[in-house]
C-alpha positions in Angstrom: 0.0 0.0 0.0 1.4 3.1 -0.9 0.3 6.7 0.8 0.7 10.2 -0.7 2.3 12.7 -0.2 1.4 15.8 1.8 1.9 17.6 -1.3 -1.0 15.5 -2.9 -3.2 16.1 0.5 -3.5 19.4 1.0 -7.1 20.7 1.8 -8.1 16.9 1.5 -9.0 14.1 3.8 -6.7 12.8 6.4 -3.8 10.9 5.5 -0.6 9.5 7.5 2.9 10.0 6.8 4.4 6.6 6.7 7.6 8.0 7.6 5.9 9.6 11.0 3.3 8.3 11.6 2.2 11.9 12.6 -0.8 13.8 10.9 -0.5 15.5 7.7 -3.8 17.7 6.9 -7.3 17.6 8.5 -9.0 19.4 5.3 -6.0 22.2 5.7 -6.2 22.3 9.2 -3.3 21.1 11.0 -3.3 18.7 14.0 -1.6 21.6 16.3 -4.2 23.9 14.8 -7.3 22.0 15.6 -6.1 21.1 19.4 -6.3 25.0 19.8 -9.3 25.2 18.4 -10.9 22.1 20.8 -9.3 24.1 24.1 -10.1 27.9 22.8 -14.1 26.4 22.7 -13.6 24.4 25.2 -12.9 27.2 27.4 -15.4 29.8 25.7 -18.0 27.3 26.4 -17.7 26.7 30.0 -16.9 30.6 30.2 -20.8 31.3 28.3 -22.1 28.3 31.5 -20.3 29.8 33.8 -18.9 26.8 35.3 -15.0 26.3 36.4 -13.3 23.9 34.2 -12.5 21.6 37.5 -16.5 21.7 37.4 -17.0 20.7 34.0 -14.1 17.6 34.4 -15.9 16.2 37.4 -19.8 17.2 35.8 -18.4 15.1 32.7 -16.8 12.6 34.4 -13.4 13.2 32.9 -10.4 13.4 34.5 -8.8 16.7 35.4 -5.4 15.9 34.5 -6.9 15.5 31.0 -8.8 18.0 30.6 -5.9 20.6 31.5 -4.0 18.3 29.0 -6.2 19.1 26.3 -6.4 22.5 26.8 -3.6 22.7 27.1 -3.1 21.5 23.6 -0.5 18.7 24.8 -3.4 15.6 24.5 -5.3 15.0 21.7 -9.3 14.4 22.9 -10.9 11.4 21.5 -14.8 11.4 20.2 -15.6 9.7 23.8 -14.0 12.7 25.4 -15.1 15.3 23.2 -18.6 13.6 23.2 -18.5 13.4 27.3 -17.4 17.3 27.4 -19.8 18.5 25.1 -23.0 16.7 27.0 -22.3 18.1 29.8 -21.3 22.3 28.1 -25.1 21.6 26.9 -23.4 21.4 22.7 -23.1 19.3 19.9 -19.0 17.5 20.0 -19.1 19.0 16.1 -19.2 22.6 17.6 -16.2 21.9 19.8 -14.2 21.5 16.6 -15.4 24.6 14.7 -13.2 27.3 14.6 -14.6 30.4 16.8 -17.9 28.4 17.5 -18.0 29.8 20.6 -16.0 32.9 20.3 -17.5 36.5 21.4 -20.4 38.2 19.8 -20.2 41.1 17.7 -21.2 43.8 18.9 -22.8 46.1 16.0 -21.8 49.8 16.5 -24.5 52.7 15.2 -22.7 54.3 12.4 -21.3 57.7 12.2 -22.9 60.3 9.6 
């Protein structure tokens, strides 16, 4: 079996180095990238619920030690865990991994004549 390069990936599905092993492109969204993404609306979630994130560990009956991991962006979360989280921030797991889901509202300005 042969894979392709990252050349041949970019913007497309996911695909593995067989050199690394490590992840090339998430539909041009790097593995680093979309970590920060998870913990940025992670955090802007539990911000909007007002709850401590030691409080939404225990209320989703995940560990603390990974949940600071993951935000931390130094664990990948698995769909168990993102699923978990998510139930218990009151979300869909998809709108964990959109980028700026959960990010601040715009606030619109009156304009000046």
């Amino acid at each position: 079996m042969t894979f392709p390069s990252s050349r041949e990936t970019s913007g497309g599905p996911v695909y593995w180095s067989p050199t690394s092993w490590g992840l090339l492109t998430v539909g041009g969204v790097d593995a680093d990238a979309l970590r920060a993404v998870v913990a940025e609306n992670i955090r802007a979630a539990a911000r909007r619920k007002k709850v401590s994130i030691n409080a939404l560990a225990d209320f989703a009956t995940v560990s603390r030690a990974q949940m600071f991991n993951v935000l931390a962006c130094t664990s990948s979360a698995t769909t168990d865990w993102l699923a978990k989280v998510a139930g218990a921030l009151e979300v869909e797991p998809w709108q964990l991994l959109a980028p700026r889901h959960f990010g601040p509202a715009r606030r619109s300005r009156p304009r000046e004549s």
